[in-house]
DOGU-192861 format. One record per residue (C-alpha): residue number from 0; x, y, z. Coordinates in steps of 0.05 Angstrom, whole numbers. Example, Ala and Ser with C-alpha at 12.3 -4.5 7.8 and 13.67 -1.06 7.14 Angstrom:
<pt><nr>0</nr><px>246</px><py>-90</py><pz>156</pz></pt>
<pt><nr>1</nr><px>273</px><py>-21</py><pz>143</pz></pt>
// end
This chain:
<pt><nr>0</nr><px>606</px><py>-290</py><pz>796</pz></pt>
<pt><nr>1</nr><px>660</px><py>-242</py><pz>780</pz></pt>
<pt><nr>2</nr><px>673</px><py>-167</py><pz>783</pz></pt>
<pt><nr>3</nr><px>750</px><py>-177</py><pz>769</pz></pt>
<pt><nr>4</nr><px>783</px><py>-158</py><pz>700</pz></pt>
<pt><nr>5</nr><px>757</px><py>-192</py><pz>634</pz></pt>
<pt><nr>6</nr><px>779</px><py>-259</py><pz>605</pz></pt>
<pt><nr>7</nr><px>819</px><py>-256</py><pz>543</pz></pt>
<pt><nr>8</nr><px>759</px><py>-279</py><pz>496</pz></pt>
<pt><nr>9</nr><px>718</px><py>-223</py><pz>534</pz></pt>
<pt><nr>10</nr><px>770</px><py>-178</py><pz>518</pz></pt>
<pt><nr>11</nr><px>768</px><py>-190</py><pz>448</pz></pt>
<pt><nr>12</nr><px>691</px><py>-186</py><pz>444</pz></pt>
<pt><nr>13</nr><px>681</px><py>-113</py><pz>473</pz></pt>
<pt><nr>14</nr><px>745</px><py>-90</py><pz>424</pz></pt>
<pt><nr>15</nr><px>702</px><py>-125</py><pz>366</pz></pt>
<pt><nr>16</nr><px>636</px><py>-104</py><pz>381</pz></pt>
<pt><nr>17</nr><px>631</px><py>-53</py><pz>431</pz></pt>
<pt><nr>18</nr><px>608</px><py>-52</py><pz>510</pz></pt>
<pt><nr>19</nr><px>542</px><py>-72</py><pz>504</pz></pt>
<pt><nr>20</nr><px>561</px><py>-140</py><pz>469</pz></pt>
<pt><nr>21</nr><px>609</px><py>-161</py><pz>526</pz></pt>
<pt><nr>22</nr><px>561</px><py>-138</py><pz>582</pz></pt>
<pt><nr>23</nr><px>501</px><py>-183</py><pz>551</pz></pt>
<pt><nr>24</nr><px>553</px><py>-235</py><pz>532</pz></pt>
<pt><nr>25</nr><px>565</px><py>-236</py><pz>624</pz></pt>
<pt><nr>26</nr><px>488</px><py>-236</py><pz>627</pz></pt>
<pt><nr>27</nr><px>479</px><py>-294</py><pz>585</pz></pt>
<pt><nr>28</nr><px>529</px><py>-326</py><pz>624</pz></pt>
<pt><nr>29</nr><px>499</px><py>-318</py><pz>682</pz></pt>
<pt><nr>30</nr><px>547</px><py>-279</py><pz>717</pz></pt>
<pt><nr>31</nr><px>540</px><py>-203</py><pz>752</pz></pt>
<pt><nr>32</nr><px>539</px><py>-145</py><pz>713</pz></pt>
<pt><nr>33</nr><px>590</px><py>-92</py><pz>757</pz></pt>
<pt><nr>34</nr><px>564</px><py>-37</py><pz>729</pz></pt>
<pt><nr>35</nr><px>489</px><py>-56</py><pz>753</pz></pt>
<pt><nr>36</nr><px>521</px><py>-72</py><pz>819</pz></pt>
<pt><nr>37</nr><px>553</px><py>-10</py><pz>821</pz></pt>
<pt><nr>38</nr><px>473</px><py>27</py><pz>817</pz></pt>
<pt><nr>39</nr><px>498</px><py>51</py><pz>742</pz></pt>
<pt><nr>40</nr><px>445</px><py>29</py><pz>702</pz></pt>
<pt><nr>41</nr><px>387</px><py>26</py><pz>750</pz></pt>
<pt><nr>42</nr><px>358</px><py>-9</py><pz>807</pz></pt>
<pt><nr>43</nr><px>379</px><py>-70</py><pz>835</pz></pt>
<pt><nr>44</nr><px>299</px><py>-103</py><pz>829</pz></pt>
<pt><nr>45</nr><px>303</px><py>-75</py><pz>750</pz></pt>
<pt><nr>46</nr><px>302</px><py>-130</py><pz>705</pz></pt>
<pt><nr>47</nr><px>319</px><py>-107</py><pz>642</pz></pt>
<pt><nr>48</nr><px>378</px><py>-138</py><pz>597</pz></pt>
<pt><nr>49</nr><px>447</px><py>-100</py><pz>578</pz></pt>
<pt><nr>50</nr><px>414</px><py>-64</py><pz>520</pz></pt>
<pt><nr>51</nr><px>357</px><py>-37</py><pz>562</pz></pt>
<pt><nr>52</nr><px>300</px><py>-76</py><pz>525</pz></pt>
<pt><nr>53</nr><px>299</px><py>-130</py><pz>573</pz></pt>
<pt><nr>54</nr><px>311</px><py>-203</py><pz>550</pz></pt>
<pt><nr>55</nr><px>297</px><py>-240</py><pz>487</pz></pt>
<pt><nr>56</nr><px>260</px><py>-293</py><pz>508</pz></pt>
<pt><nr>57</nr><px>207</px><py>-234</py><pz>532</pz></pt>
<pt><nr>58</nr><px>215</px><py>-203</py><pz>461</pz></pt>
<pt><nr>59</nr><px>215</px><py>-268</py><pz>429</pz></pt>
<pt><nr>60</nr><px>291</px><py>-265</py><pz>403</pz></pt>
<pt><nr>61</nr><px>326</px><py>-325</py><pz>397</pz></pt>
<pt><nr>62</nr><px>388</px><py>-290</py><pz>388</pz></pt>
<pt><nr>63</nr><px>427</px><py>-270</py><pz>456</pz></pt>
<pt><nr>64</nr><px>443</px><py>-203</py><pz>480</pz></pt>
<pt><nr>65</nr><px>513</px><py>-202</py><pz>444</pz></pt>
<pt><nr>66</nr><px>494</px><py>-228</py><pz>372</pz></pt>
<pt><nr>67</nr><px>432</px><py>-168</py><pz>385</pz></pt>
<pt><nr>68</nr><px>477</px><py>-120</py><pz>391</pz></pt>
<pt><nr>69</nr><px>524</px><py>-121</py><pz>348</pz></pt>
<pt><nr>70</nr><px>476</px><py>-155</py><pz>284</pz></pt>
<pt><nr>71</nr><px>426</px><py>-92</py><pz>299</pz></pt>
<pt><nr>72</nr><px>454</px><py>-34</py><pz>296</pz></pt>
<pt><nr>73</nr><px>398</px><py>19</py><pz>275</pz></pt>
<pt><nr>74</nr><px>405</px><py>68</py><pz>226</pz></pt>
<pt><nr>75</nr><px>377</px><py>118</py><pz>177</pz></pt>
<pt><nr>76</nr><px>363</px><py>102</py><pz>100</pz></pt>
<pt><nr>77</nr><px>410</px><py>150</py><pz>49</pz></pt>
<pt><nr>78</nr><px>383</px><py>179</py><pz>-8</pz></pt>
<pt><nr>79</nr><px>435</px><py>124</py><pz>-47</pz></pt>
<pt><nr>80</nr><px>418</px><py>68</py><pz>-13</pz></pt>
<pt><nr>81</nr><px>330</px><py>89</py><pz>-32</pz></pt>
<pt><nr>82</nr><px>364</px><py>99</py><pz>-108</pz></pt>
<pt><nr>83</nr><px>394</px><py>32</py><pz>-105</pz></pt>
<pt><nr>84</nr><px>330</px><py>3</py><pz>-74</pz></pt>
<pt><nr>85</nr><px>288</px><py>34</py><pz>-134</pz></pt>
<pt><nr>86</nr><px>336</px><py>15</py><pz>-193</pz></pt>
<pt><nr>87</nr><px>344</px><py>-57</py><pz>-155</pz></pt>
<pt><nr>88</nr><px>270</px><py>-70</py><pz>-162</pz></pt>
<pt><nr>89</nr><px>265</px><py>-36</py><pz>-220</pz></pt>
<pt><nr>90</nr><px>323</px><py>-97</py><pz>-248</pz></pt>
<pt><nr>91</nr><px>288</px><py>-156</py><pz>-218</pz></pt>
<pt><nr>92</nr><px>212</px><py>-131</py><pz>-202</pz></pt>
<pt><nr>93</nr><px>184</px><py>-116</py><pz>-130</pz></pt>
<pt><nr>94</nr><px>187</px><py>-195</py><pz>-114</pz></pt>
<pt><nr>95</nr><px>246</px><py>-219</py><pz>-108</pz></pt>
<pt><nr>96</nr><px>275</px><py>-184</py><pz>-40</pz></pt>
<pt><nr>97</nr><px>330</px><py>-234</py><pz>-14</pz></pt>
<pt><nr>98</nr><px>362</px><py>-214</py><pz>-83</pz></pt>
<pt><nr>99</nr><px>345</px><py>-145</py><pz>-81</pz></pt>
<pt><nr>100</nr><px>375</px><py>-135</py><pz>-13</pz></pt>
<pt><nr>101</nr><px>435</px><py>-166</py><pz>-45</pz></pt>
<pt><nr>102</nr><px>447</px><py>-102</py><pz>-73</pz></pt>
<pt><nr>103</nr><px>437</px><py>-69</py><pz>-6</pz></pt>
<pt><nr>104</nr><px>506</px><py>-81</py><pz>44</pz></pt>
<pt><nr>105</nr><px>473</px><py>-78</py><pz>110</pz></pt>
<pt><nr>106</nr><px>399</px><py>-89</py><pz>87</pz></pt>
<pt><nr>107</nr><px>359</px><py>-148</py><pz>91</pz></pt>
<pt><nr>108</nr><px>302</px><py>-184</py><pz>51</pz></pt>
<pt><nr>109</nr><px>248</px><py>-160</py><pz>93</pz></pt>
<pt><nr>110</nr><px>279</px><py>-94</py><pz>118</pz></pt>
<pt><nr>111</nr><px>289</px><py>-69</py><pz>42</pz></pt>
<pt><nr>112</nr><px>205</px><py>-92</py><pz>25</pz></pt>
<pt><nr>113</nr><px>188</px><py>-53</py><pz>88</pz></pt>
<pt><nr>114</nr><px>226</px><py>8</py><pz>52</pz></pt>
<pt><nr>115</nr><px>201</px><py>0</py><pz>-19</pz></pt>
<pt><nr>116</nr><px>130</px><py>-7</py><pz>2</pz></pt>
<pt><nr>117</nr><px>122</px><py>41</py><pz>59</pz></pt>
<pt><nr>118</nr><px>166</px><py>94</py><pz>22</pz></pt>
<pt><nr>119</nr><px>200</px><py>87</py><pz>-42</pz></pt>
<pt><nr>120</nr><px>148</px><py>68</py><pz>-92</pz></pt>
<pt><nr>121</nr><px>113</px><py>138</py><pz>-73</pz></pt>
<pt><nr>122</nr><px>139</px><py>200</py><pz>-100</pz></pt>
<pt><nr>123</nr><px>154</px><py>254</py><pz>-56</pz></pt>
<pt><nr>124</nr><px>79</px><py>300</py><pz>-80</pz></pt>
<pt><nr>125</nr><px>48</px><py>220</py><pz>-52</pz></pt>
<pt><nr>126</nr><px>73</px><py>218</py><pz>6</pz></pt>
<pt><nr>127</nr><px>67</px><py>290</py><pz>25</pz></pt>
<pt><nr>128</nr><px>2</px><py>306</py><pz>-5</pz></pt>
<pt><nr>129</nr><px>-55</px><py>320</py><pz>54</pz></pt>
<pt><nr>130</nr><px>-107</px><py>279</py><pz>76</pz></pt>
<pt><nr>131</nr><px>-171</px><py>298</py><pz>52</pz></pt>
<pt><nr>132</nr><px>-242</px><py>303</py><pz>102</pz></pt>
<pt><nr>133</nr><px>-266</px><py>235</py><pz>68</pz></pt>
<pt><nr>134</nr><px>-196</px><py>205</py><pz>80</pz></pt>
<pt><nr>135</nr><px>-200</px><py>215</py><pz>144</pz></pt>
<pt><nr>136</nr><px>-272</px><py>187</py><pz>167</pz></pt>
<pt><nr>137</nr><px>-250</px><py>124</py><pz>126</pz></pt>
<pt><nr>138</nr><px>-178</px><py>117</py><pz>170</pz></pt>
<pt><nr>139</nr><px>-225</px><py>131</py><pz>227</pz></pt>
<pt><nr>140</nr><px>-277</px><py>81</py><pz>204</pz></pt>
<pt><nr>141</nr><px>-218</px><py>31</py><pz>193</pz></pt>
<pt><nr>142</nr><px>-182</px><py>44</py><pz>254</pz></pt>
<pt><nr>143</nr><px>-244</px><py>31</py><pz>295</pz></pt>
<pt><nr>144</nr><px>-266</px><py>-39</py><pz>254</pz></pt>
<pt><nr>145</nr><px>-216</px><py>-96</py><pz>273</pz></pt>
<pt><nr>146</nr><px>-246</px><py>-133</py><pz>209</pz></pt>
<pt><nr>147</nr><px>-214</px><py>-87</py><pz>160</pz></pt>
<pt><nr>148</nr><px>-139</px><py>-79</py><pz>149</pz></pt>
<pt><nr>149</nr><px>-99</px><py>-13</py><pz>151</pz></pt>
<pt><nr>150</nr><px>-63</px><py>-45</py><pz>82</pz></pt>
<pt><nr>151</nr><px>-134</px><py>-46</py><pz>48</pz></pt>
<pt><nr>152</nr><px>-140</px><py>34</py><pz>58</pz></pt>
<pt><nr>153</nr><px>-66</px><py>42</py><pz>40</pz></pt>
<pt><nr>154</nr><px>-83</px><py>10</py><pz>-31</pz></pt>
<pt><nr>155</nr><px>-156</px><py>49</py><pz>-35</pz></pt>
<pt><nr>156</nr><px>-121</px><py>111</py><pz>-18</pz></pt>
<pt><nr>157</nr><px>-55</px><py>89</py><pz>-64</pz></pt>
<pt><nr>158</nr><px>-21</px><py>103</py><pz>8</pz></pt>
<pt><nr>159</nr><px>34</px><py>63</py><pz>53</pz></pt>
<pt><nr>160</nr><px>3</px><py>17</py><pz>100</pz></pt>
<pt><nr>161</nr><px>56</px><py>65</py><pz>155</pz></pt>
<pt><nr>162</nr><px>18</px><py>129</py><pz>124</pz></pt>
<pt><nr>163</nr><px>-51</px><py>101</py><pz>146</pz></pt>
<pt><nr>164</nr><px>-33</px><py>75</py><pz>218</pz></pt>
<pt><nr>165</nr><px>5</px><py>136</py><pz>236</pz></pt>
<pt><nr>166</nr><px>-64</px><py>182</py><pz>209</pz></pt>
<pt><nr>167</nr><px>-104</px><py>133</py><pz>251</pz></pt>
<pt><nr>168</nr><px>-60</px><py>143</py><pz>313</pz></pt>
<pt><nr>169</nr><px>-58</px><py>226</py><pz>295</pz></pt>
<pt><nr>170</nr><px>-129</px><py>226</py><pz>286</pz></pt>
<pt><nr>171</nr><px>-136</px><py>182</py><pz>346</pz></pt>
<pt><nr>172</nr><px>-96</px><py>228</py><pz>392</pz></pt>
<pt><nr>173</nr><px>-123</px><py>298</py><pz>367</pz></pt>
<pt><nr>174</nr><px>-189</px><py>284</py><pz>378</pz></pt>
<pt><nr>175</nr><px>-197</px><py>264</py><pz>451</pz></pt>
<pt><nr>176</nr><px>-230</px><py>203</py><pz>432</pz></pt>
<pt><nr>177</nr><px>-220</px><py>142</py><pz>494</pz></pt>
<pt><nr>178</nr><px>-172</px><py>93</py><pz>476</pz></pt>
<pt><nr>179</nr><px>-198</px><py>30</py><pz>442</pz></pt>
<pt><nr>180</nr><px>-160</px><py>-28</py><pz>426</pz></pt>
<pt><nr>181</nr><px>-158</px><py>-52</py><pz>361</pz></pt>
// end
């Protein structure tokens, strides 16, 4: 256990990838966090990891708290990189992801499908077009049947499977309705 300055490898890891990487990279090896000692980030009982989210075996990670935080960093899509998505699948059809996300610097496989089919392939008047009466008793109807998909309404209603969960969950909250779990 140490609260003394950081190694030289330490060092060089919160230069290269910021503070949250070397704090996670003391976690993992099993050593204090100061700042945590110091009552900075919480309570001493609080269990929670250096990026808040607690630890990722509870999240199912394999990856420790260092590689997490500097391999997923969060951030909004640009109007480029949705043009690029759309002329990429456009090239090599909507199947082929790992080499779609190729075309993508900072995208994945799975994080540029989840784009495409939750946003891209619908125009602008599709995505912002309101829900009709009827669409909503069937999102209702859905929400409330664990037998039927949201995905199966998004293709009835030529809507993203996102589109339907988050009317569900609208729906859900504006009318008063007891929670039910799904």
């Amino acid at each position: 256990v140490r609260d003394g300055p950081l190694s030289e490898r330490e060092a060089e890891r919160l230069r290269t990838t910021g503070p949250l990487a070397a704090r996670a990279a003391r976690a993992d090896a099993g050593e204090r966090d100061p700042a945590r000692s110091a009552g900075e980030l919480g309570s001493p009982g609080e269990h929670s990891s250096a990026d808040g989210h607690g630890s990722a075996a509870k999240h199912g990670s394999a990856r420790s708290g260092a590689a997490r935080a500097s391999a997923d960093v969060r951030r909004r899509w640009t109007e480029e990189e949705d043009a690029r998505l759309r002329e990429a699948v456009e090239r090599f059809g909507p199947r082929r992801w790992g080499r779609i996300a190729e075309c993508l610097p900072g995208r994945n496989a799975q994080r540029a499908r989840l784009r495409y089919n939750n946003f891209v392939r619908f125009s602008r008047e599709q995505r912002h077009r309101p829900f009709s009466a009827e669409d909503d008793a069937l999102v209702l109807r859905v929400g409330a049947d664990p037998e039927i998909t949201f995905g199966a309404v998004a293709k009835q209603l030529n809507r993203g499977n996102n589109a339907i969960r988050n009317r569900y969950w609208l729906l859900r909250r504006h009318s008063g309705r007891a929670h039910v779990e799904r």
